[in-house]
C-alpha positions in Angstrom: 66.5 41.2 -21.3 69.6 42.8 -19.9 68.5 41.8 -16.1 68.3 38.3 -17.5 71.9 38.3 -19.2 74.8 38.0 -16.8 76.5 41.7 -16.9 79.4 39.7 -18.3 77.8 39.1 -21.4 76.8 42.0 -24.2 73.3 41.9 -25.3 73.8 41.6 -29.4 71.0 43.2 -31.0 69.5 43.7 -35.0 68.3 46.9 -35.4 68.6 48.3 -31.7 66.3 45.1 -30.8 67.0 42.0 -28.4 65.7 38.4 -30.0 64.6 36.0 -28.1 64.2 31.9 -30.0 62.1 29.4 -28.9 63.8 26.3 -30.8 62.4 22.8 -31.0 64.3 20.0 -32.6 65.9 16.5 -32.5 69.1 15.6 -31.6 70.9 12.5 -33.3 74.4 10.6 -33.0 75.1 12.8 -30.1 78.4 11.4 -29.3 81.8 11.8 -27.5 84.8 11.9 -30.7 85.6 8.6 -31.6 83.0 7.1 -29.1 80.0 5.4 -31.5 76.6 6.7 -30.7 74.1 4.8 -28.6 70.6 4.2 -29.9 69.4 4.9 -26.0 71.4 8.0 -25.2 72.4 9.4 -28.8 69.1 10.6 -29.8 66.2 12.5 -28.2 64.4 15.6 -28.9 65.4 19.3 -27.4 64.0 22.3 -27.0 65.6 25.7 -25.9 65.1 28.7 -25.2 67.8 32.0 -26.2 69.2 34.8 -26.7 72.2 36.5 -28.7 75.3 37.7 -26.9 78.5 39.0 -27.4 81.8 38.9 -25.5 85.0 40.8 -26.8 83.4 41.0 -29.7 82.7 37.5 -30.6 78.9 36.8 -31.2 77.2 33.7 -29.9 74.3 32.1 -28.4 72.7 32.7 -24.5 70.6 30.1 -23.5 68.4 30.2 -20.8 66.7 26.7 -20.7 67.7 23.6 -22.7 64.9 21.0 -22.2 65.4 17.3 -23.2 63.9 14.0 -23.0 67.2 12.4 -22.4 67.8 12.5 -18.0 71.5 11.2 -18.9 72.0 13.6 -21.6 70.4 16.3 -18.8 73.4 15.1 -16.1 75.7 15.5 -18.3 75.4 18.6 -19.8 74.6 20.5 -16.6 77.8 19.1 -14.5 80.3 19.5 -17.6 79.2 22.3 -19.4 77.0 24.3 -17.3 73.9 24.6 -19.1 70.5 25.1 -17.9 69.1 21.3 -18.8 65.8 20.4 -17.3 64.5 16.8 -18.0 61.0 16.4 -20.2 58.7 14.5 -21.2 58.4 14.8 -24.9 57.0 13.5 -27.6 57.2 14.3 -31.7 56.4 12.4 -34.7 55.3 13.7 -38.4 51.8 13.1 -40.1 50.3 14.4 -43.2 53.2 16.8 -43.6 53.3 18.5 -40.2 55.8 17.7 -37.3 53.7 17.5 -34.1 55.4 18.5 -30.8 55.1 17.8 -27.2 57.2 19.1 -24.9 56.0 19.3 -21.0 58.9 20.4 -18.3 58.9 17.9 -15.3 60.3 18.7 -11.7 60.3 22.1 -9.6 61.1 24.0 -12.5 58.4 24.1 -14.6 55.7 24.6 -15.9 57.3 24.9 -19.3 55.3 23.3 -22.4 55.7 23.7 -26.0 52.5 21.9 -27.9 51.9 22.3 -30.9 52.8 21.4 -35.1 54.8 23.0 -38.0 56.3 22.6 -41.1 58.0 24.2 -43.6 56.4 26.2 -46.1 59.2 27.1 -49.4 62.5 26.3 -50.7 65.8 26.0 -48.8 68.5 28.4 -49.0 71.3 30.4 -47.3 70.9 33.6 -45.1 72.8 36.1 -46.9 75.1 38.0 -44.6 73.2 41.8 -43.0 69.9 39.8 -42.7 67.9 39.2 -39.2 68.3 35.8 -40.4 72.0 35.3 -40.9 72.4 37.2 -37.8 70.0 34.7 -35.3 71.7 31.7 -37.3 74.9 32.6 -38.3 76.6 31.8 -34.8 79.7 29.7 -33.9 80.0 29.6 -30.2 77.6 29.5 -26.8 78.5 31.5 -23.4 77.2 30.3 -20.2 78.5 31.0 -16.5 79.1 28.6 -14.0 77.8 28.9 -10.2 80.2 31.3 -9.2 79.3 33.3 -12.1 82.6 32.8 -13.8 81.7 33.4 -17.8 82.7 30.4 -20.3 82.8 29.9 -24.2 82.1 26.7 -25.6 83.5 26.8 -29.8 80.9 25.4 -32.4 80.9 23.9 -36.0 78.8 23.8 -38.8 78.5 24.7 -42.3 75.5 27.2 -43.4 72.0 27.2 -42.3 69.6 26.0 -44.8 66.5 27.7 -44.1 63.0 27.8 -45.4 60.1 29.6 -44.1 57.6 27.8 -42.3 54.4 27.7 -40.4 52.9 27.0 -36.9 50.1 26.3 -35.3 50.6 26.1 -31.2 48.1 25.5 -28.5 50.6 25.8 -25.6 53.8 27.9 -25.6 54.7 28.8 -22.0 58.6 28.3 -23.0 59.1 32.3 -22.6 57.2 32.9 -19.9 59.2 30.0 -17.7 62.3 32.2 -18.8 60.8 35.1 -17.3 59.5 36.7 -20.7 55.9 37.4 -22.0 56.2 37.0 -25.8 54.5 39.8 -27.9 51.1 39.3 -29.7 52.5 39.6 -33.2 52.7 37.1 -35.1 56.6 35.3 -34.7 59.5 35.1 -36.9 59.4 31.1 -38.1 62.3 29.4 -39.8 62.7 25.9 -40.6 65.9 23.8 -41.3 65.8 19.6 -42.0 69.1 19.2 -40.5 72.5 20.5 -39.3 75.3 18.5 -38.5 77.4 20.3 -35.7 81.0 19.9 -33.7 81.2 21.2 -30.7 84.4 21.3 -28.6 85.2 22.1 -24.9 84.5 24.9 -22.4 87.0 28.0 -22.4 87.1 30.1 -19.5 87.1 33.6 -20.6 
C-alpha cells in the first residue's frame, strides 16, 4: 500500500492495518450550486476503489480508480479535480430484494469489472466513534495529486453514515487487482447505506 500512496500522503491505519474499499453506488442530482441537475448527466452509477490517508493530521479518502457510466461526468472530473475517472459501461437495477451490479472498465485501462448482487441484511444505525466502521466512514475530505505530483485536498459534507450490514454474492471482482492489489481470501467487511446526501467544495492545494 505505501508504494501505491504518493509519499506525500500518510497511510491511516485501524489497528496497525491499511483498508482498502471497493464501493459501488449511484450517484444522483449531481450538480454545480445553484445549477439544476440534468436527467442526462446528473445521474449515473460509480464505482471506486480506496484507501485512507492522512495529511497534517487531517484524515480523508485516497482513491485510486473512480469508474462511471457518465463520459461527461469522466471529463470533468479528471481535468478539474484530478481524479482517476475511467469511463464504464454499467448496469444496475433491484429484483426480489437484491441490487444487481455490472460494472465492466472500457479503454486501455482495464480490465476492471465488478459483477455481482447485494443487499442489506439488518437495521440502520450510526458508527459509534473508535470503531473500524466509523473510522472507513467517518471522513470529510479526499487528497489527490495532480501530474506534477503536487498534493490537493478537496472539503466534503455530510451528516452521519447510516449503515447496516449486508450481504454479497460476486462472480467478478477484478476492481483490486486493476489497482494493483490481490484482495485476501477471507471473507470482506460489507456495509450498506440507502443514501447520503453530500457537498463537496473546491480543490485546496496543500
Amino acid at each position: 500500500m505505501r508504494a501505491a500512496v504518493p509519499a506525500v500522503f500518510e497511510l491511516d491505519l485501524f489497528d496497525g492495518q491499511a483498508w482498502i474499499g471497493v464501493v459501488p453506488f449511484r450517484m444522483s442530482n449531481v450538480s454545480p450550486r445553484g445549477v439544476p441537475a440534468m436527467p442526462w448527466v446528473s445521474a449515473f452509477p460509480e464505482l471506486n476503489v480506496r484507501t485512507y490517508v492522512k495529511a497534517a493530521d487531517k484524515p480523508g479518502v485516497y482513491f485510486f480508480s473512480l469508474d462511471a457510466g457518465n463520459p461527461v461526468a469522466v471529463s470533468v472530473a479528471r481535468r478539474l479535480v484530478h481524479l482517476p475517472y475511467h469511463s464504464a459501461a454499467m448496469r444496475m437495477g433491484t429484483r426480489d430484494g437484491w441490487i444487481w451490479y455490472d460494472s465492466r472498465r472500457m479503454g486501455p485501462s482495464g480490465p476492471a469489472e465488478l459483477v455481482g448482487r447485494y443487499r442489506p441484511t439488518g437495521e440502520p444505525g450510526a458508527p459509534k466513534p473508535g470503531t473500524l466502521e466509523h473510522f472507513l466512514t467517518e471522513r470529510y475530505c479526499l487528497y489527490t495529486t495532480d501530474g506534477s505530483g503536487t498534493p490537493y485536498r478537496l472539503e466534503i459534507h455530510h451528516g452521519p453514515w447510516l449503515l447496516q450490514p449486508a450481504e454479497l454474492e460476486v462472480s467478478v471482482n477484478t476492481m483490486a487487482q486493476a489497482a494493483g492489489f490481490e484482495l485476501p481470501v477471507s471473507p470482506p467487511l460489507l456495509h450498506f447505506s440507502r443514501r447520503q446526501d453530500v457537498v463537496t467544495w473546491g480543490l485546496v492545494r496543500i
